[in-house]
PyMOL Python script that loads the backbone (N, CA, C, O; Angstrom):
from pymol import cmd

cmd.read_pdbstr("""\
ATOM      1  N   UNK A   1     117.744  61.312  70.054  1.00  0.00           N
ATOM      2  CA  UNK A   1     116.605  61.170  69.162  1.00  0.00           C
ATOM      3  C   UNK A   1     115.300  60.896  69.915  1.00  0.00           C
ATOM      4  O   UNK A   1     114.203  61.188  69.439  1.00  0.00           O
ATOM      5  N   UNK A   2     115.477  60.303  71.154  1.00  0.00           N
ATOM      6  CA  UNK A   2     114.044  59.870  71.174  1.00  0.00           C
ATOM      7  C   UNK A   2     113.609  60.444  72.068  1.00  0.00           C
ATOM      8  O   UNK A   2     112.809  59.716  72.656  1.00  0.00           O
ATOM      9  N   UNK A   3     113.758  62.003  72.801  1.00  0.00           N
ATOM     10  CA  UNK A   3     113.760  63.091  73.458  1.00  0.00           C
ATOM     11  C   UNK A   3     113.188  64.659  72.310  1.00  0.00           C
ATOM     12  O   UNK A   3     112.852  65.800  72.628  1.00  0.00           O
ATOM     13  N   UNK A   4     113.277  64.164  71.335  1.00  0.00           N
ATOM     14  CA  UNK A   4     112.933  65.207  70.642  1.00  0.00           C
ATOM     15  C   UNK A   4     111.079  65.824  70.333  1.00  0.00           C
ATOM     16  O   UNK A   4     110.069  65.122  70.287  1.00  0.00           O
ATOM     17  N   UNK A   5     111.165  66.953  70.210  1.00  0.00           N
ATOM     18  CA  UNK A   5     109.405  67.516  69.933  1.00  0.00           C
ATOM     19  C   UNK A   5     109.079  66.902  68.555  1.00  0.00           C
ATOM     20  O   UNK A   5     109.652  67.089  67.482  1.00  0.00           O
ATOM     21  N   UNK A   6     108.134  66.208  68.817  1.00  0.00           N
ATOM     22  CA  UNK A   6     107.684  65.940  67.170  1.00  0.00           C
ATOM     23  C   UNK A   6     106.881  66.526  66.705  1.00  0.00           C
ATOM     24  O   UNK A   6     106.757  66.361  65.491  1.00  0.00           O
ATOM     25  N   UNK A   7     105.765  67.665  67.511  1.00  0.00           N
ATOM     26  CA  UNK A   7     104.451  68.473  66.998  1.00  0.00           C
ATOM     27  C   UNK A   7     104.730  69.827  68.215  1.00  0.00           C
ATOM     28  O   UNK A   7     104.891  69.825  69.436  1.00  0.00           O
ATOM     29  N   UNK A   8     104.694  70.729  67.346  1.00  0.00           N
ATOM     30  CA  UNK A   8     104.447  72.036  67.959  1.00  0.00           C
ATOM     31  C   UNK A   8     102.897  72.305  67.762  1.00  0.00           C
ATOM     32  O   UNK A   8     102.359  72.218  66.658  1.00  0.00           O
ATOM     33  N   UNK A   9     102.306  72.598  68.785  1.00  0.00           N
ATOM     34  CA  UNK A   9     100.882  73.039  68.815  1.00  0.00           C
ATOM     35  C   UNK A   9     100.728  74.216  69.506  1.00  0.00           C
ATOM     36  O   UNK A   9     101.057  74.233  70.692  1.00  0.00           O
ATOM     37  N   UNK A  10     100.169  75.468  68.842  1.00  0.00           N
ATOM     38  CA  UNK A  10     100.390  76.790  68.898  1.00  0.00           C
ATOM     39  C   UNK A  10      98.575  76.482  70.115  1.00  0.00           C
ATOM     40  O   UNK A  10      97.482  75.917  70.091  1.00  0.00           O
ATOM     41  N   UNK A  11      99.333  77.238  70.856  1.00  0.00           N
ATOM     42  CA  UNK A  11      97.579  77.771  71.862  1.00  0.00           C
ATOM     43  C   UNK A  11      97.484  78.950  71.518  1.00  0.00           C
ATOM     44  O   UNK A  11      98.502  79.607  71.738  1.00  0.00           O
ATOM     45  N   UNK A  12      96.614  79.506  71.040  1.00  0.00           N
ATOM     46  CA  UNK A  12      96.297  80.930  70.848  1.00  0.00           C
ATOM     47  C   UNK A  12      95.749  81.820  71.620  1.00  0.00           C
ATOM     48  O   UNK A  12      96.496  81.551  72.560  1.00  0.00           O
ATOM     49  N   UNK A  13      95.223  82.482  71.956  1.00  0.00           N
ATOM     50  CA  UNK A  13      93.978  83.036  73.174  1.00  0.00           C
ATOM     51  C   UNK A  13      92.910  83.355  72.476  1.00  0.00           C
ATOM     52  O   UNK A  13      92.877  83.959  71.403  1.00  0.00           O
ATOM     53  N   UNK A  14      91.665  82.764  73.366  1.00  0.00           N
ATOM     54  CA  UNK A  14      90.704  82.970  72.702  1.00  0.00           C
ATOM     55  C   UNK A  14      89.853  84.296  72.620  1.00  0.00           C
ATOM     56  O   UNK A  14      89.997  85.389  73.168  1.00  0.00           O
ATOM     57  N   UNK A  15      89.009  83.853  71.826  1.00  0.00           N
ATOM     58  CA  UNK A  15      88.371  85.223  71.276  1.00  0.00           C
ATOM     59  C   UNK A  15      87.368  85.205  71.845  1.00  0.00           C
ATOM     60  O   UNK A  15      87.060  84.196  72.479  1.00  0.00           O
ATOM     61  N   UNK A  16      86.153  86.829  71.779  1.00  0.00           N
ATOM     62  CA  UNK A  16      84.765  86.614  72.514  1.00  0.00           C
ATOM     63  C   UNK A  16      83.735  85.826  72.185  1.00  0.00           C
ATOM     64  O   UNK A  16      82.803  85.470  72.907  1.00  0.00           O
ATOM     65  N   UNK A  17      84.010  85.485  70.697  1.00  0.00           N
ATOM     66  CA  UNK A  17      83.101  83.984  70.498  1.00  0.00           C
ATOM     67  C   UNK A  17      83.759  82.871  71.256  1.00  0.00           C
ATOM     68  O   UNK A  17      82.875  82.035  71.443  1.00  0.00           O
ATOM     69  N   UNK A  18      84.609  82.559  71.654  1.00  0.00           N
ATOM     70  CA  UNK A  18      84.861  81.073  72.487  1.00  0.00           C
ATOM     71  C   UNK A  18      84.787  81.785  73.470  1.00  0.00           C
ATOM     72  O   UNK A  18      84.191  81.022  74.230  1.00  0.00           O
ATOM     73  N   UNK A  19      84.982  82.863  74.135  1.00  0.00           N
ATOM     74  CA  UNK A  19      84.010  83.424  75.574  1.00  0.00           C
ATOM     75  C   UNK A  19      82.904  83.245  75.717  1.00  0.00           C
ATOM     76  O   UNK A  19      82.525  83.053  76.872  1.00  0.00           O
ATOM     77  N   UNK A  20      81.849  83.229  74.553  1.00  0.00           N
ATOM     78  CA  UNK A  20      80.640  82.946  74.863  1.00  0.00           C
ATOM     79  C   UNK A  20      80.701  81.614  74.970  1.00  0.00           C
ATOM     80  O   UNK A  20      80.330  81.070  76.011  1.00  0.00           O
ATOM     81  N   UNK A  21      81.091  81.028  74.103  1.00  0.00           N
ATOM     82  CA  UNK A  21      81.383  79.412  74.296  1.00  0.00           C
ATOM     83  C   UNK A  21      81.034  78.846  75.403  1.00  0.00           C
ATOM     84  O   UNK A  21      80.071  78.123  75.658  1.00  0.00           O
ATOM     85  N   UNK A  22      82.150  79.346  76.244  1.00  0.00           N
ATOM     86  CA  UNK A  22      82.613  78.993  77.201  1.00  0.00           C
ATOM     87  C   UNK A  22      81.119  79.104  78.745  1.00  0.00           C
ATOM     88  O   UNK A  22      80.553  78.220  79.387  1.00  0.00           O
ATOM     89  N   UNK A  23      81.008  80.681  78.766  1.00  0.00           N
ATOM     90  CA  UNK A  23      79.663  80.948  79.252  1.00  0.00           C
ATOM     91  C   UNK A  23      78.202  79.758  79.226  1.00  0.00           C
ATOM     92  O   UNK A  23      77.839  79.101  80.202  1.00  0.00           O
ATOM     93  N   UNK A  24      77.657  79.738  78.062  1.00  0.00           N
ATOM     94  CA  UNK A  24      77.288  78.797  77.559  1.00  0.00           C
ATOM     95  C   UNK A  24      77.041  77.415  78.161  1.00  0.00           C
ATOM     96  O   UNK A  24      75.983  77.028  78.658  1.00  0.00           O
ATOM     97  N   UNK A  25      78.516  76.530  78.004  1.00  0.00           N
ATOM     98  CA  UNK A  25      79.434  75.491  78.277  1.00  0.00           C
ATOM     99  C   UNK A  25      78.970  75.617  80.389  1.00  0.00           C
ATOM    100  O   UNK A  25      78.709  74.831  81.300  1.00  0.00           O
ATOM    101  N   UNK A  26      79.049  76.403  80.287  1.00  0.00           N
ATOM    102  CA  UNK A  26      79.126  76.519  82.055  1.00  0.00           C
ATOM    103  C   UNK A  26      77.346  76.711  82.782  1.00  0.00           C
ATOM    104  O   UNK A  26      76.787  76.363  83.822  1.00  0.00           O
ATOM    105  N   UNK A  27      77.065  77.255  81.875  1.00  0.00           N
ATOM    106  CA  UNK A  27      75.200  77.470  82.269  1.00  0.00           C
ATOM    107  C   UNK A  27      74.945  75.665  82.028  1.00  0.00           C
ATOM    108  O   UNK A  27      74.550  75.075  83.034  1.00  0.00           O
ATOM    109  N   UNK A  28      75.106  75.025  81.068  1.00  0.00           N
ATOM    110  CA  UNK A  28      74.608  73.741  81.035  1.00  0.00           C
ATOM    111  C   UNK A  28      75.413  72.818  82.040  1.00  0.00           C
ATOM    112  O   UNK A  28      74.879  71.881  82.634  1.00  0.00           O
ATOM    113  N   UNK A  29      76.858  73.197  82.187  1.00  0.00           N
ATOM    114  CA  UNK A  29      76.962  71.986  83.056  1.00  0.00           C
ATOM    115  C   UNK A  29      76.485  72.612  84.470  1.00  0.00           C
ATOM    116  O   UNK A  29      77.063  72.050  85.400  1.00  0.00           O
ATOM    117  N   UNK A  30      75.539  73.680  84.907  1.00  0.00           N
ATOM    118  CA  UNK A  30      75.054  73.850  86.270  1.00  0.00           C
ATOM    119  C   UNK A  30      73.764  73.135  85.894  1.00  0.00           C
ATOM    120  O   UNK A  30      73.403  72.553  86.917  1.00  0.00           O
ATOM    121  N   UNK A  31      73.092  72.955  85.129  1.00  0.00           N
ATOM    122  CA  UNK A  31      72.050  72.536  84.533  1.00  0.00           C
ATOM    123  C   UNK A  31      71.025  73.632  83.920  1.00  0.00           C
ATOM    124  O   UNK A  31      69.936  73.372  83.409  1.00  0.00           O
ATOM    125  N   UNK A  32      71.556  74.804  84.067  1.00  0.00           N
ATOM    126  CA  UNK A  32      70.769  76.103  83.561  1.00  0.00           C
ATOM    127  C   UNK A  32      70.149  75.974  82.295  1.00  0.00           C
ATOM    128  O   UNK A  32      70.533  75.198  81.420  1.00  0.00           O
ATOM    129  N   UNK A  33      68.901  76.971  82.185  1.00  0.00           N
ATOM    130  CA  UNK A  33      68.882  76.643  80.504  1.00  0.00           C
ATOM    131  C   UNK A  33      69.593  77.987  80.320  1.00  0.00           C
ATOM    132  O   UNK A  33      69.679  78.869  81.175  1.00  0.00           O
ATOM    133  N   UNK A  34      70.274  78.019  78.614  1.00  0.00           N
ATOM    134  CA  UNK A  34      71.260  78.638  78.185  1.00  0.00           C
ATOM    135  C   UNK A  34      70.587  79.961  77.883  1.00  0.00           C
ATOM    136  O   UNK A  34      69.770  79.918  76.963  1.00  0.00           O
ATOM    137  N   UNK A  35      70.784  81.205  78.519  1.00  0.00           N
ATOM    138  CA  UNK A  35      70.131  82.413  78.265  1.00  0.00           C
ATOM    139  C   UNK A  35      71.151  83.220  77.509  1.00  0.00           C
ATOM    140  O   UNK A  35      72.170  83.517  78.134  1.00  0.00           O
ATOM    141  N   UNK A  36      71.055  83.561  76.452  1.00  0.00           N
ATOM    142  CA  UNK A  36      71.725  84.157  75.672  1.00  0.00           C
ATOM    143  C   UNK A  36      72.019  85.913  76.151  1.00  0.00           C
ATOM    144  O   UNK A  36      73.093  86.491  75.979  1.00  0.00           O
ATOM    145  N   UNK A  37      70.993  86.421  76.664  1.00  0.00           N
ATOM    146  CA  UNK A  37      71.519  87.961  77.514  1.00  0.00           C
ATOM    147  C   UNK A  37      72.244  87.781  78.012  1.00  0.00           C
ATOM    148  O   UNK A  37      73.205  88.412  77.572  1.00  0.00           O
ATOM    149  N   UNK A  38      72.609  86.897  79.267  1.00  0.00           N
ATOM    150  CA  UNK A  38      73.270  86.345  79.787  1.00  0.00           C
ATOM    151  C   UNK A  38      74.779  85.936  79.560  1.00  0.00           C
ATOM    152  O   UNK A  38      75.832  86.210  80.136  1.00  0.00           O
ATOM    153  N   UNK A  39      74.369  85.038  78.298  1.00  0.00           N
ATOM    154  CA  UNK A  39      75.704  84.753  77.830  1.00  0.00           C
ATOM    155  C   UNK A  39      76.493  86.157  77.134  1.00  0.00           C
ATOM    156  O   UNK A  39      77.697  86.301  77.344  1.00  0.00           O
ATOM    157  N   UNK A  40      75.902  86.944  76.485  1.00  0.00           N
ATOM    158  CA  UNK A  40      76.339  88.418  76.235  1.00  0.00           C
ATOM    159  C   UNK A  40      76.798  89.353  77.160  1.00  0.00           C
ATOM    160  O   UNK A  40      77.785  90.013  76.834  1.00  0.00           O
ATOM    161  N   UNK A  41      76.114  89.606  78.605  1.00  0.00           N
ATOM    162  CA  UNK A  41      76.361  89.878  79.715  1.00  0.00           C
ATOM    163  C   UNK A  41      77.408  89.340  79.889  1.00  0.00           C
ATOM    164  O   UNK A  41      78.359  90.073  79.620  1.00  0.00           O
ATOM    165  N   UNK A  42      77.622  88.512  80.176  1.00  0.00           N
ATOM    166  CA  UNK A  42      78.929  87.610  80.884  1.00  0.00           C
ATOM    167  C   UNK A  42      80.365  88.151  79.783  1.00  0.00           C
ATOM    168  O   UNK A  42      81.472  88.562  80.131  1.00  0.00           O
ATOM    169  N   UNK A  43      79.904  87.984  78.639  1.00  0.00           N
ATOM    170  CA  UNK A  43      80.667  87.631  77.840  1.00  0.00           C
ATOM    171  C   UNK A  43      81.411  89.799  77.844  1.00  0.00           C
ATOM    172  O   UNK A  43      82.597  90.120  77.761  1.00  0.00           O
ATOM    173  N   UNK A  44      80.456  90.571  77.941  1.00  0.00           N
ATOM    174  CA  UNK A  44      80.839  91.657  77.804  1.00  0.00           C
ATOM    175  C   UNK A  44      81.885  92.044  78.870  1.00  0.00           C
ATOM    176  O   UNK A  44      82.954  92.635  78.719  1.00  0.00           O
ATOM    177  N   UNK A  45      81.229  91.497  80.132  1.00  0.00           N
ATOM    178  CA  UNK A  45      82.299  92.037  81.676  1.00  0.00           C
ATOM    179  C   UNK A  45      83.949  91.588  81.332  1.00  0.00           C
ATOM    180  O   UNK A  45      84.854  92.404  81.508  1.00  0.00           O
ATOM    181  N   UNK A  46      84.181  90.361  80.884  1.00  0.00           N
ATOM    182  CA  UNK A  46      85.454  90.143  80.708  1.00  0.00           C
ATOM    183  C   UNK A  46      86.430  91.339  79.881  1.00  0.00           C
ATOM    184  O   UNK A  46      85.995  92.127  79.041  1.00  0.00           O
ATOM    185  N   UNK A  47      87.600  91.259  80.275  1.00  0.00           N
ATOM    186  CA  UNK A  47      88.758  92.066  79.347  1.00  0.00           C
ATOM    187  C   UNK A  47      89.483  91.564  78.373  1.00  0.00           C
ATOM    188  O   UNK A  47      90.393  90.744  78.495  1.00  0.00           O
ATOM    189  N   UNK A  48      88.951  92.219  77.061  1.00  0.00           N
ATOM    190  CA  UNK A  48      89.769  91.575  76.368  1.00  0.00           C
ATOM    191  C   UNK A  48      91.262  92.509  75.930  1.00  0.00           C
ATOM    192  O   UNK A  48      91.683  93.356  76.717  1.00  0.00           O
ATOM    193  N   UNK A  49      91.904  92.262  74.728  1.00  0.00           N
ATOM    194  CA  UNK A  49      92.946  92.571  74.329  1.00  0.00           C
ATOM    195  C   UNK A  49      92.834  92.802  72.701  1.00  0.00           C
ATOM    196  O   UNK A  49      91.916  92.214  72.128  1.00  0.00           O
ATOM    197  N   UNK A  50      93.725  93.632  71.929  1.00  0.00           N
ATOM    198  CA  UNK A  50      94.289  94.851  72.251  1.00  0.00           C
ATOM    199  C   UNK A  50      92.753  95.758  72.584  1.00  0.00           C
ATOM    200  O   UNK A  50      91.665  95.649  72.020  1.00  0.00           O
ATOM    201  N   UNK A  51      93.118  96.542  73.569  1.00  0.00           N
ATOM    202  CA  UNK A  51      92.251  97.287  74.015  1.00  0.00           C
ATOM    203  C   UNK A  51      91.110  98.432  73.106  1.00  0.00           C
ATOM    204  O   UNK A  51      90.039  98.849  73.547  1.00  0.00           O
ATOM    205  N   UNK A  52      91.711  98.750  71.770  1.00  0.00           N
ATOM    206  CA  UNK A  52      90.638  99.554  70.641  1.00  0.00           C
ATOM    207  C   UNK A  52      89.807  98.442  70.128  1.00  0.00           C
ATOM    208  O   UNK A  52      88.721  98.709  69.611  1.00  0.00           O
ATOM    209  N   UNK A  53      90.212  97.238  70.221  1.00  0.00           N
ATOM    210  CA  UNK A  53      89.721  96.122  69.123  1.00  0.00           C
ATOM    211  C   UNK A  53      88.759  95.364  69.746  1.00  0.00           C
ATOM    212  O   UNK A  53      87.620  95.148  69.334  1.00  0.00           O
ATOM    213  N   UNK A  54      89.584  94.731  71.371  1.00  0.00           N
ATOM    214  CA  UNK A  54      88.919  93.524  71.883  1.00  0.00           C
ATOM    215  C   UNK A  54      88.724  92.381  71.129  1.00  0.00           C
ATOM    216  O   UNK A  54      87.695  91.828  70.741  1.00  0.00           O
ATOM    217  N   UNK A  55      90.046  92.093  70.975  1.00  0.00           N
ATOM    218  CA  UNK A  55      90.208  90.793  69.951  1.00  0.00           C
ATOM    219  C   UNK A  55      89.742  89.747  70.664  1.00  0.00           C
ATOM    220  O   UNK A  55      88.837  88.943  70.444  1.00  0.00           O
ATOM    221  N   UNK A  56      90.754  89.932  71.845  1.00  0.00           N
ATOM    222  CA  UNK A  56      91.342  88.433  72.609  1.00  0.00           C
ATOM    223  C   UNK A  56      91.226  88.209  74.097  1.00  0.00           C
ATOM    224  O   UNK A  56      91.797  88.861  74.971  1.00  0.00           O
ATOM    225  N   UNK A  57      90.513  87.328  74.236  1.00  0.00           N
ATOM    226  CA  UNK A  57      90.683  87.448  76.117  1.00  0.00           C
ATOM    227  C   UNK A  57      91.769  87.157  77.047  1.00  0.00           C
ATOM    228  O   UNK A  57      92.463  86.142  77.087  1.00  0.00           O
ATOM    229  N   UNK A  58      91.828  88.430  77.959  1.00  0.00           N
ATOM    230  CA  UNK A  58      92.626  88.492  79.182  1.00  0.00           C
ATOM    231  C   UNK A  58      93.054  87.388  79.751  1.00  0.00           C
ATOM    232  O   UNK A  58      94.259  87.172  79.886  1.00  0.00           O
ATOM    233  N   UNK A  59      92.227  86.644  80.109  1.00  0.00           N
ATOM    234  CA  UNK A  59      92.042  85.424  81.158  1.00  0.00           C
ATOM    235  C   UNK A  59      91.694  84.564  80.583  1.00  0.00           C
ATOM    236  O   UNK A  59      91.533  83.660  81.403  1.00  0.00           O
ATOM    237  N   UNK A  60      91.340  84.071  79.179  1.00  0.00           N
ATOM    238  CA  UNK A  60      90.798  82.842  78.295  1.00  0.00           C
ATOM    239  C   UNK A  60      89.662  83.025  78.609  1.00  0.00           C
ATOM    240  O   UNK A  60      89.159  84.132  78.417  1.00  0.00           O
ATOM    241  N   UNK A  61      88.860  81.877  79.243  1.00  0.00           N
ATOM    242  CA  UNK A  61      87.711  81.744  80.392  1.00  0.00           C
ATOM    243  C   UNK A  61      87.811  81.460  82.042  1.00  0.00           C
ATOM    244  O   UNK A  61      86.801  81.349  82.738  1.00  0.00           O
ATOM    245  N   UNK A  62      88.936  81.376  82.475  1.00  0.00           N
ATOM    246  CA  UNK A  62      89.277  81.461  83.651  1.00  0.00           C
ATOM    247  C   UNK A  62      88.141  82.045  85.231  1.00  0.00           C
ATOM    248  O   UNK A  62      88.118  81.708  86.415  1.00  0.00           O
ATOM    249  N   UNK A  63      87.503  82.846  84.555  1.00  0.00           N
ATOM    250  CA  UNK A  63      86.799  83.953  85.455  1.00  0.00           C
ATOM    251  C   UNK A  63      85.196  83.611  85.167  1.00  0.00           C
ATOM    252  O   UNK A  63      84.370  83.752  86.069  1.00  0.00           O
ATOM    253  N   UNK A  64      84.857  83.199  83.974  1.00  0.00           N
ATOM    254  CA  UNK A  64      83.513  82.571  83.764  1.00  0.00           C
ATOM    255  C   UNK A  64      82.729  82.227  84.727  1.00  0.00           C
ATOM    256  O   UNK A  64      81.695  82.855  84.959  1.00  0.00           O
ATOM    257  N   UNK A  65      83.143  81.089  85.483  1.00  0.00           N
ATOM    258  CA  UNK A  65      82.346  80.740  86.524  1.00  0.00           C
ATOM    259  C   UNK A  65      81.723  81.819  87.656  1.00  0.00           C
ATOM    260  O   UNK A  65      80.557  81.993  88.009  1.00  0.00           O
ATOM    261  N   UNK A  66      82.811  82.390  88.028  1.00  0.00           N
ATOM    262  CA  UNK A  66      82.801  83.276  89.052  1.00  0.00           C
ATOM    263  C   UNK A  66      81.771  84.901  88.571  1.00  0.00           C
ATOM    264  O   UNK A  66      81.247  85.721  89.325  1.00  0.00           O
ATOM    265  N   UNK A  67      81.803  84.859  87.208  1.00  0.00           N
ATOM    266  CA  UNK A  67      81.041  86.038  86.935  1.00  0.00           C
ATOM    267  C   UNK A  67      79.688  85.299  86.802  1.00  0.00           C
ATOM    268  O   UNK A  67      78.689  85.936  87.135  1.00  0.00           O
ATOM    269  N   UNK A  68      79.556  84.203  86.417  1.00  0.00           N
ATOM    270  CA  UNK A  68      77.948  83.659  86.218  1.00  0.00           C
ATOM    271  C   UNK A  68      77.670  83.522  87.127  1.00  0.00           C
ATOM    272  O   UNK A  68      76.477  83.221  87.118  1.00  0.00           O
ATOM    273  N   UNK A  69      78.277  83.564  88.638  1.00  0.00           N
ATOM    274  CA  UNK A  69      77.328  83.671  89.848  1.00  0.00           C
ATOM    275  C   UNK A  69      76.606  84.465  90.028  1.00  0.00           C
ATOM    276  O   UNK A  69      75.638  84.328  90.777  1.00  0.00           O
ATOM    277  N   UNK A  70      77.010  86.003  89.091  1.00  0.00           N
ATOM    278  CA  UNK A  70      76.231  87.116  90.002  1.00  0.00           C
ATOM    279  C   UNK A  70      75.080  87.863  88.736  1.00  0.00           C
ATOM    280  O   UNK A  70      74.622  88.999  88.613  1.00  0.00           O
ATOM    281  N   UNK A  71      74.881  86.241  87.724  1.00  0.00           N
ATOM    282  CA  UNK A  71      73.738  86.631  87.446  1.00  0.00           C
ATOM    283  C   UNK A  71      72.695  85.918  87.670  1.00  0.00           C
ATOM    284  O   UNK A  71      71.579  86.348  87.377  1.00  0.00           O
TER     285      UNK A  71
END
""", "prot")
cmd.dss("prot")
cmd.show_as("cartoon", "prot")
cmd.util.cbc("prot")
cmd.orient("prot")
C-alpha cells in the first residue's frame, strides 16, 4: 500500500503558443526587451508535429535558447 501511484499527471507536448511562451520566458531572463518578430521568428524555426498541422513541438522548448542566439 504505501508504494502505490496516487496521481497520474499526463505531460503533453507543447504547442506553438507555449513555444512562444517559452521564447519570450528566455528574452527576459537574458534581460532583453521582449520582441515579438522575434518571438515569431524563433517560434517558426522549430519542428513541430504532425507535420500538415504543426500541432506540437518536436523538442518542447529544448532548443530555444540556442536559436535566440542567432538573433
Amino acid at each position: 500500500d504505501k508504494n502505490l501511484i496516487d496521481y497520474f499527471i499526463p505531460f503533453l507536448p507543447l504547442e506553438y503558443k507555449h513555444v512562444k511562451m517559452c521564447v519570450r520566458a528566455e528574452m527576459r531572463a537574458r534581460g532583453a526587451a521582449v520582441d515579438e518578430d522575434v518571438v515569431t521568428s524563433v517560434a517558426d524555426e522549430m519542428t513541430f508535429f504532425p507535420k500538415d498541422e504543426k500541432i506540437y513541438s518536436d523538442k518542447g522548448c529544448k532548443t530555444v535558447q540556442s536559436r535566440l542566439d542567432f538573433h
